[in-house]
N, C-alpha and C positions, 0 to 999 in steps of 0.2 A: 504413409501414415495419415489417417484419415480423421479431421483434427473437428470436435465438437467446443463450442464458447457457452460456458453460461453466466449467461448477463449482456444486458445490451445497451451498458451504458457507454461513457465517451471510451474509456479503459479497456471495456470489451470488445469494441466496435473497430479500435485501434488493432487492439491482437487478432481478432479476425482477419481486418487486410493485410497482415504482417504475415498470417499463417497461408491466405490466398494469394500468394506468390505464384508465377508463371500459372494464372489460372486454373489454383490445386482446390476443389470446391472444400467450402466449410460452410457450417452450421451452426448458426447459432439464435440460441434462446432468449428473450427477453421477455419481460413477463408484461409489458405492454403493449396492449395490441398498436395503437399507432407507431410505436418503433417498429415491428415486423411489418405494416404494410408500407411504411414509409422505406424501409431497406429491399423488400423486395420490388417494390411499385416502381422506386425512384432511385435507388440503389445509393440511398443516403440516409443517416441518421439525423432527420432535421430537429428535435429532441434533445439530442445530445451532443452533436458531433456533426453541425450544421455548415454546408459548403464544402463537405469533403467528400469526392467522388471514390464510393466504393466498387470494390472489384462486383465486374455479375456474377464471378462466382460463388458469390455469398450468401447463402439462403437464410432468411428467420423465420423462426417459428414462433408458437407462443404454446407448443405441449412437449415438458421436460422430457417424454418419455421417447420422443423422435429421434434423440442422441444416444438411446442404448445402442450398443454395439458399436460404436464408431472406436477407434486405437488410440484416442486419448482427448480428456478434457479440460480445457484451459477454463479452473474456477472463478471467474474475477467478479463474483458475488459482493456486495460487503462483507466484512470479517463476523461481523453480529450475526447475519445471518446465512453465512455457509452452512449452520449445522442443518437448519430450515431447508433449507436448497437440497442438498446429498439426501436427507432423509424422501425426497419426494422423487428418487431415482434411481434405478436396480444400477448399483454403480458395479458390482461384481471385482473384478479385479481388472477393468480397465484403468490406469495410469490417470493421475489428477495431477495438472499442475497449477501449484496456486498462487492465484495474481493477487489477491484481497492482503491489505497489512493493518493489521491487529490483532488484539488479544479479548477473548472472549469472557462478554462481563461474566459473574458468578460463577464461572471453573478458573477463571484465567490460564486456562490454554491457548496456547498459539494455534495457528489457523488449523497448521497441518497436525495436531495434538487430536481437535476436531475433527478432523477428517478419518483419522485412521479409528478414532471412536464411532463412528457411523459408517465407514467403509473401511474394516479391518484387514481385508485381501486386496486392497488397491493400493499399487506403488506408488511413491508421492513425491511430485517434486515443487522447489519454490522456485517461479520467476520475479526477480525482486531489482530493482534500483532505479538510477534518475532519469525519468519518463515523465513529460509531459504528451499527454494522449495526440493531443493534436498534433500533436511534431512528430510523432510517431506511426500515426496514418496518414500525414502527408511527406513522407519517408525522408525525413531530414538525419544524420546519423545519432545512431544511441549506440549505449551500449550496457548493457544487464548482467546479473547475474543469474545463473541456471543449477539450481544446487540439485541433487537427487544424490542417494547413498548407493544406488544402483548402477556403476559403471555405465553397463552395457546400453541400457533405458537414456543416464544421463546423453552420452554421445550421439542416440537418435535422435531424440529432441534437439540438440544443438544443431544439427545436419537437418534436422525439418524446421525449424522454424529462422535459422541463421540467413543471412544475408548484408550485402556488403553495408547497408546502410543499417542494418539491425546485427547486432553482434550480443552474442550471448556465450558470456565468460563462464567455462563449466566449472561446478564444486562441489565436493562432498559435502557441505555445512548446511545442514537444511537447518537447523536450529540460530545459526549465523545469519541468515539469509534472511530468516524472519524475525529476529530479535532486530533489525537495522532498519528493516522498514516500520517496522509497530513504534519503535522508540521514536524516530526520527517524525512522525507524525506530531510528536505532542512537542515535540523541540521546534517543531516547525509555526507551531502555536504561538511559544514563547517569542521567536522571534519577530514575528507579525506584530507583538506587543509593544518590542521595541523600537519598531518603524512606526505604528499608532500613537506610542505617547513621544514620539520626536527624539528620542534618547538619545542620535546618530549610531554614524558607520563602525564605530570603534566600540560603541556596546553591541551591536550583532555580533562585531568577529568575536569578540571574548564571549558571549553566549555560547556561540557556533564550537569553539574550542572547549569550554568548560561543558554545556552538553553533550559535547561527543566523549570527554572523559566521563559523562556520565554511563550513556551507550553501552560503554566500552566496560565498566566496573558491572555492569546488569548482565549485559552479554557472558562475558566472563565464568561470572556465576552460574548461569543459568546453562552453561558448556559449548558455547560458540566458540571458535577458533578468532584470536587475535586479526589474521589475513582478511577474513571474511568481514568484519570491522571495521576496516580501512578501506577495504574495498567498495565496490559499485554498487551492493547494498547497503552499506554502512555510508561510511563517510559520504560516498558519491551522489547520494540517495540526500542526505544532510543537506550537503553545500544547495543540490537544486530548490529542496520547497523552504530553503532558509531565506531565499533572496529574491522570490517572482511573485507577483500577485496570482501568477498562473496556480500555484498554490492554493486550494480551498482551506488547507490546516493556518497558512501564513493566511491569507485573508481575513480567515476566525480572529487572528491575533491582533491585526492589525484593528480590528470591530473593539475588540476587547480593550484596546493600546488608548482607542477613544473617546474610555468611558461607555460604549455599550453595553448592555446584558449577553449574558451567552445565548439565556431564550430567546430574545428578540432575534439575533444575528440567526440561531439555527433556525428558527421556524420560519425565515427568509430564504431560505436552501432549496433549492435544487436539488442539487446533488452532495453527498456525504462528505462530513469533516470527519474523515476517521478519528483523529486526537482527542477530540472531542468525547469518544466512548473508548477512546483506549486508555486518558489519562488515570480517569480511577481507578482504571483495574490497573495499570502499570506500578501505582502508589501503591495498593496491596500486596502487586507481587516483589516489591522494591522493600518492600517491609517486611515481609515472610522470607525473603534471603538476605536482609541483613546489609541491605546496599542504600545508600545514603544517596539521595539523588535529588538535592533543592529546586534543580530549576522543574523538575516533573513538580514535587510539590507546592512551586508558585502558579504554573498553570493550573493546578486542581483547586488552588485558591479562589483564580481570579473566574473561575470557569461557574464556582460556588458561590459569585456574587463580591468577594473583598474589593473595596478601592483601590484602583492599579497604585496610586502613590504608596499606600499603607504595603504594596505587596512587594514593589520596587526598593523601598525604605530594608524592608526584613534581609530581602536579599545583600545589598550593599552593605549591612551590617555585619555580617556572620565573618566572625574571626578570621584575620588571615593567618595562611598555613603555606605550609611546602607547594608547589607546584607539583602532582602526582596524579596518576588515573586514580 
């Protein structure tokens, strides 16, 4: 299987070597030219993914149109603009799997919603859970989940991209899969907030616990499977960017936790806080089905400029109730 990347940030650059196993060439796209002469020149991402020696069998390009025809493409665009990406590429009915976790502003569709609206004959799968890029191109072990509703497609993908240090858990829940990574971004915010303004360890966990029941009431809803939840995309995805600076959504939070702006902290960026454009559209969609989810709409607070104490205060006040999802 002949694996094309679009995107050539840390995320994509990661999956690349992961898919360049025993010297299996891949391809891939990024849309700055000093990331492709830097990968093919020096066989490193020094941009993004700086001191990690990439396979030579990695090629980059910088013209989307070099990856038609290849047996399948690993999306890891941002979520915002996957739609942008797919539309500048005859995708046909080659196989997408996507790496990118959020929900897209002004439709709030989920990535792969997106996708099958601009590539309606392409099979779709999600690669979703706790991954940090670096640790992943310098083959430390992970382990993911691999959703696709397509049996036969999901097991080939698991058998080409698997590996003893890379382990990818197969699932039918593609809606699961990407409802745990979109959510779990803006949680990951939250908690950043609670390491910035000093709160301690014992308000993360009850965060960590009370967002994941929130997760889990959204998911639900919106027709994810319970397992899928708990799982490597869901909770597994949760516990890692709740607790590392490795984290850019937990970094945000932590900027935020210290009295900074959200525009100062994003226009300081590098690379993308997905939570940061997923929270508001997550509050829409949390509101259009009827699902109650405070600590989404403390982040949407604090992200709109409120005083962390004024947003901290609201939350410690709200009624106590049953413990329940």
């Amino acid at each position: 299987m002949r694996i094309g990347v679009i995107g050539g940030g840390a995320w994509g650059t990661a999956l690349a070597q992961v898919a360049a196993r025993d010297d299996a060439p891949v391809l891939l796209w990024a849309r700055e030219p000093d990331v492709v002469e830097s990968i093919n020149g020096a066989h490193e991402n020094r941009a993004f993914l700086p001191g990690v020696p990439l396979s030579a069998s990695i090629r980059a390009t910088g013209t989307l149109a070099d990856l038609a025809g290849l047996d399948a493409l690993l999306v890891v665009a941002p979520a915002q603009h996957v739609r942008t990406v797919l539309s500048e590429i005859a995708v046909g009915t080659t196989p997408l799997v996507l790496c990118a976790k959020g929900i897209e502003a002004g439709t709030r569709l989920l990535v792969g919603e997106v996708a099958r609206s601009v590539a309606p004959h392409a099979p779709i799968a999600v690669l979703s859970g706790p991954t940090f890029a670096h640790e992943v191109a310098a083959g430390k072990p992970t382990a993911v989940t691999l959703a696709c509703e397509d049996e036969a497609l999901r097991t080939r993908l698991v058998e080409r991209l698997g590996a003893p240090a890379f382990r990818p858990y197969a699932s039918a829940d593609v809606t699961g899969a990407e409802i745990g990574g979109a959510v779990k971004n803006v949680l990951a915010i939250a908690c950043g907030v609670v390491e910035g303004a000093g709160l301690g360890l014992n308000a993360r966990a009850a965060l960590i616990a009370r967002g994941f029941a929130e997760m889990t009431r959204f998911g639900l809803a919106r027709g994810a499977q319970a397992d899928t939840l708990t799982g490597l995309s869901g909770l597994g995805d949760l516990v890692l960017t709740c607790s590392s600076t490795n984290s850019r959504n937990f970094s945000l939070g932590v900027g935020l936790g210290q009295g900074r702006s959200a525009a100062e902290l994003l226009a300081d960026r590098k690379t993308v806080a997905e939570g940061a454009f997923t929270a508001p559209v997550l509050r829409e969609a949390a509101a259009e089905a009827g699902v109650d989810m405070p600590v989404v709409a403390a982040v949407n607070a604090l992200l709109e400029g409120a005083p962390v104490a004024d947003v901290i205060e609201a939350l410690l006040s709200r009624p106590l109730k049953a413990e329940a999802v």
